[in-house]
Structure formats: structure tokens, C-alpha cells
N, C-alpha and C positions, 0 to 999 in steps of 0.2 A: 514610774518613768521607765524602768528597767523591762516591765512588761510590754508597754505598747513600742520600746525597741525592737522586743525580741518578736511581736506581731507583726511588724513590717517589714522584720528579715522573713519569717515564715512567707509571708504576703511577696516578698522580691523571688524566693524561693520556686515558691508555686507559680509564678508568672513565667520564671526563666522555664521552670520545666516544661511548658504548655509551650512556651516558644518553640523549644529543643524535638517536639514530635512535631512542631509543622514544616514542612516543605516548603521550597519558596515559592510554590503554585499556591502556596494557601489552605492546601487538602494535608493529607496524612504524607509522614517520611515516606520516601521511594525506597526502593532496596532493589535497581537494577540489574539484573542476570542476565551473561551476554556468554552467548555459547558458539562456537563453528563445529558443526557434524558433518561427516564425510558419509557418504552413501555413491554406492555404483550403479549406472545404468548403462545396460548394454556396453558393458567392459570401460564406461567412462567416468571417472569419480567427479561428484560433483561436494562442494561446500558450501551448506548454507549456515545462515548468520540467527541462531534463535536470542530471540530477548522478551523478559517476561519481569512481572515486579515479584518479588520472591517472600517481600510481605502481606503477599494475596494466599488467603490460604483455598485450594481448591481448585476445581475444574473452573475454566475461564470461556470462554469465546476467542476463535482462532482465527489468524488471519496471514493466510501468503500475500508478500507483496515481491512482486518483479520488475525487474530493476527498468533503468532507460536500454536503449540501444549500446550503450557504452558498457555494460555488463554490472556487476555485482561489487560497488562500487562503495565507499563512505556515504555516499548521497542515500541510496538504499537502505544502507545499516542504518542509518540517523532516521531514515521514518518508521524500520523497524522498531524502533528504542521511544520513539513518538507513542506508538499502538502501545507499548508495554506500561508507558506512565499515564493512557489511558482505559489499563485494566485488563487490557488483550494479553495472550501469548500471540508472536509475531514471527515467521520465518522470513525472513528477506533469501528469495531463491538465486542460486545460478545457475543460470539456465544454457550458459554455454561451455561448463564444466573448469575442473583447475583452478579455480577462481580467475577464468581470462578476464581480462579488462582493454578495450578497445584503447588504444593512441590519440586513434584518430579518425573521421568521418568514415574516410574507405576501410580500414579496418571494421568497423561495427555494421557496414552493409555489406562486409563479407559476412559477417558473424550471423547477421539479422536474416539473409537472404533464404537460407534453408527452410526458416521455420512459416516468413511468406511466403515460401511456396508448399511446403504441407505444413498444416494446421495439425495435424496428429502427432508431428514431433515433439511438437509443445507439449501436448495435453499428456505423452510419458511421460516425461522432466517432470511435470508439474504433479501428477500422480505418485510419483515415487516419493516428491516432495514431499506433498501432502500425508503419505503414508510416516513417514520421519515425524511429521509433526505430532500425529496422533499418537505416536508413541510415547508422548509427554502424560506425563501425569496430573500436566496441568491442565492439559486442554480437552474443552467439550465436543468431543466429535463429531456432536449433533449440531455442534452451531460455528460454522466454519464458513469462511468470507475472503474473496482476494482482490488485490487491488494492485494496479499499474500505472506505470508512465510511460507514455511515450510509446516505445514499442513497447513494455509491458501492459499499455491500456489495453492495447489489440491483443495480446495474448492472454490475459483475463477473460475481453469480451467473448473469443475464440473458445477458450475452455468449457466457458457455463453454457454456449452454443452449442459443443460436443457433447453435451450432459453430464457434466462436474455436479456433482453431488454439494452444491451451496448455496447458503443462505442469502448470500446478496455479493456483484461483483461493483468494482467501482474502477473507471479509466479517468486517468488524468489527462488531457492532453493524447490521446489515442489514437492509434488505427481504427478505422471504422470496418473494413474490410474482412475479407476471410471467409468462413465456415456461413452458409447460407444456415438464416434462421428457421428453426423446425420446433412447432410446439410442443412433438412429443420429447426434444431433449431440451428444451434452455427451463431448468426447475429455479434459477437464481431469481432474486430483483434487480432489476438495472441501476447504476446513479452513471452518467457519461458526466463528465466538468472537462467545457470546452471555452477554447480562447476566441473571442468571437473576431480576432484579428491571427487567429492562426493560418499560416499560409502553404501548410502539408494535408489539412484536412478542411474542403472548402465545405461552403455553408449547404450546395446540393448531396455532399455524402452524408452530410449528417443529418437532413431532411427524411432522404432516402434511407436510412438505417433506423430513424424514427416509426417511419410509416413501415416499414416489415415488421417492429419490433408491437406497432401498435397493431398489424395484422391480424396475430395470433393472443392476442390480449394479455402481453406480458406486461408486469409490473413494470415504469421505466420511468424515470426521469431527468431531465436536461438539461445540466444547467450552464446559462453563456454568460462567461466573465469578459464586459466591457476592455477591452483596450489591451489583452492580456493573447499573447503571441504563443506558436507552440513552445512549448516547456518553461511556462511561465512559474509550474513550482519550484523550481530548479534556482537556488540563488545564483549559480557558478553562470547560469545563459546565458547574462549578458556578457561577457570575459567570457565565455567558451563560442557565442555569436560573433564577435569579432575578432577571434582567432582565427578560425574557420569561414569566416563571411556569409555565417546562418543568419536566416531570417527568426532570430530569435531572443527573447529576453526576461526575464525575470519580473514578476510583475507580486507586489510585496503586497496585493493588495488582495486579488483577486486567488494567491498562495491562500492567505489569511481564509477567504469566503471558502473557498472550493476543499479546505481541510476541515472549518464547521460543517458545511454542507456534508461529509461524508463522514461524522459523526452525528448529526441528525438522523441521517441514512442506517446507519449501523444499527444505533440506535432502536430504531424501526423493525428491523431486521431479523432480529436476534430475539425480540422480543415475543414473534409470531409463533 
């Protein structure tokens, strides 16, 4: 009797410990790392947000993500920390230095205005960026990927247009505009995830950025989420769409698709 007690406490034992190492994704414990690094460009200091799982042992797959038009924000840090419990090291960059953060509308089209009109200011910010990143121990140089919202979709797209040395770029909700496509510099894969009710970016630019892209026979793909409006990743849209009276809102659904989607993509990517 005393024995097969003392089997079913071993037996309770071993079960709690197998619980105790899973996550509640189901996979292995997390072990979160969340860093802010300062770095100066052209006498401007910038802070970005790095986060990596820190019980990965080894070089990883890297990836800039920049931020909306509203700056370097908790929205951004949270998909940083996303890429990291999927294995990535992840900088969420700032791109308009100090860690600013926009108010309000006119503020962030003051902020945004520079960088649509030259595409090159970006691609410094984001080079220095990048430069920070690689200085990780964690991260594979060779296999590096960035990804945006909003106006960071357009400054993604922009970068790997100017010849950013990456593996695959991905825009949420984007500018489609900027830097004319040239095949000796775009070395990326494309993913664009578009709201097919977005009303900043109609269904002709994105045709037309299709057909240049397919041109010059760049890797690219498209994908349009039914019913899903600009900055449909964004949960705050709707509540920030009716403060502001944007044509905008959070769409829980096509969030969901257009994040698998660019894990597919990655995926792909990184594996080449």
C-alpha cells in the first residue's frame, strides 16, 4: 500500500514538473529580455527597445520593426516582445529620436513629413539601427528582416528599395510610395498585408506598386484582408479613429491572418 502511495506522489511529482517548464503557449518557458540602447545619429540620440528570449541559446534571426506615425510607442514594443516569443531578436526602432511620441494627428505629420520627402533620412536612422542590432551576440547578421506599420510599412518598403542588406521586408497597412523600384538595389522578399477597405492607400497604388515590383522579378506577395481599414493591427484604432475622426479601426480578425501570414513569410525567408 505504502509503495504504490509513494508511486503516485513520484507520478503527481513528475507531472507538476513537466507542467512548471511549459509556457502557457504550450511550447518551452519564455525568459523575456527587454533592453532600451541609446545610440547617436548626426548629434541626435535615438532609443530603441531590443527584446529577445534569453533561454535561446545562440545566434537568432533579427528583425527591425518601426513603429506607426505616432512614434516608438508600447504598440511597437509589444510586437517587439511578439518576434522575441517567436524565437527572433527584435529592435523596435525610433525613428524620430528622444523617444518622441506624437499627441496627436498634426503632430505625427509634422514628425512623418521629412522622411516623405527624402527617403534617405530613413535609411540612416535605420542603418545605425541596424548596426546596434548586430552588435548582439544574439543575432545572425546574415539573416535580418524588418517590418512596419503604417508609416513604418512605407519606411521598410523604402529601405529594402534603397538596398538594405535583407532578408525579407514586411508592411502592415503601408505607404506604398517613395523610392522608385530598381533591381540592382531591392535584394529583400516582399510580404505588403493590406486592408482591402483601407482608405489612405487606394486599390490603384497598390496595383501599381504590384506591377513595378513584378517588373523587375522581385519576390513579392499580397495579401488583402477583407473588411479591415488602415491600422487594422492596431487594437487602440478604433478609440484612437474616433477621437481624431480617422477613417480607421481595428479588425481582430484580419490582426490575427496578416501576423500568421508574416510568420509564414519569415519563415520562408530566413530559411533560403
Amino acid at each position: 500500500m505504502k509503495n504504490q502511495i509513494y508511486s503516485k506522489f513520484i507520478l503527481i511529482c513528475i507531472i507538476m514538473l513537466s507542467i512548471s517548464s511549459i509556457g502557457r503557449s504550450g511550447g518551452p518557458l519564455l525568459n523575456i529580455k527587454e533592453e532600451i540602447i541609446s545610440y547617436t545619429v548626426d548629434g541626435v540620440t535615438f532609443k530603441g527597445f531590443i527584446a529577445y528570449d534569453d533561454n535561446i541559446k545562440g545566434k537568432r534571426p533579427a528583425i527591425l520593426v518601426v513603429h506607426e506615425w505616432w512614434g516608438l510607442n508600447d504598440y511597437a514594443k509589444m510586437r517587439a516582445r511578439k518576434l522575441a516569443e517567436l524565437g527572433y531578436i527584435a529592435m523596435a526602432v525610433d525613428m524620430y529620436g528622444n523617444g518622441k511620441v506624437a499627441a496627436n494627428p498634426t503632430e505625427a505629420q509634422e514628425l512623418t513629413t521629412p522622411f516623405y520627402k527624402d527617403s534617405n533620412l530613413a535609411k540612416g536612422r535605420l542603418d545605425a539601427a541596424l548596426k546596434k542590432l548586430k552588435e548582439y551576440t544574439q543575432t545572425d547578421p546574415d539573416n535580418v528582416a524588418a517590418i512596419g506599420y503604417c508609416f513604418g510599412g512605407f519606411v521598410v518598403l523604402n529601405y529594402a528599395k534603397l538596398g538594405a542588406d535583407l532578408k525579407g521586408v514586411v508592411s502592415f497597412h503601408g505607404g506604398l510610395g517613395g523610392a522608385p523600384v530598381e533591381k540592382k538595389l531591392l535584394k529583400a522578399n516582399v510580404l505588403v498585408c493590406h486592408g482591402a477597405s483601407d482608405k489612405f492607400v487606394s486599390q490603384k497604388d497598390l496595383e501599381n506598386f504590384k506591377r513595378q515590383l513584378d517588373s523587375i522579378g522581385a519576390d513579392n506577395t499580397f495579401k488583402i484582408y477583407a473588411n479591415a481599414t488602415h491600422a487594422f493591427t492596431n487594437p487602440d484604432a478604433t478609440k484612437i479613429g474616433k477621437e481624431f475622426n480617422m477613417p480607421i479601426e481595428y479588425n481582430a480578425e484580419a490582426d490575427r491572418d496578416s501576423w500568421n501570414d508574416m510568420k509564414t513569410f519569415l519563415g520562408k525567408v530566413f530559411k533560403k
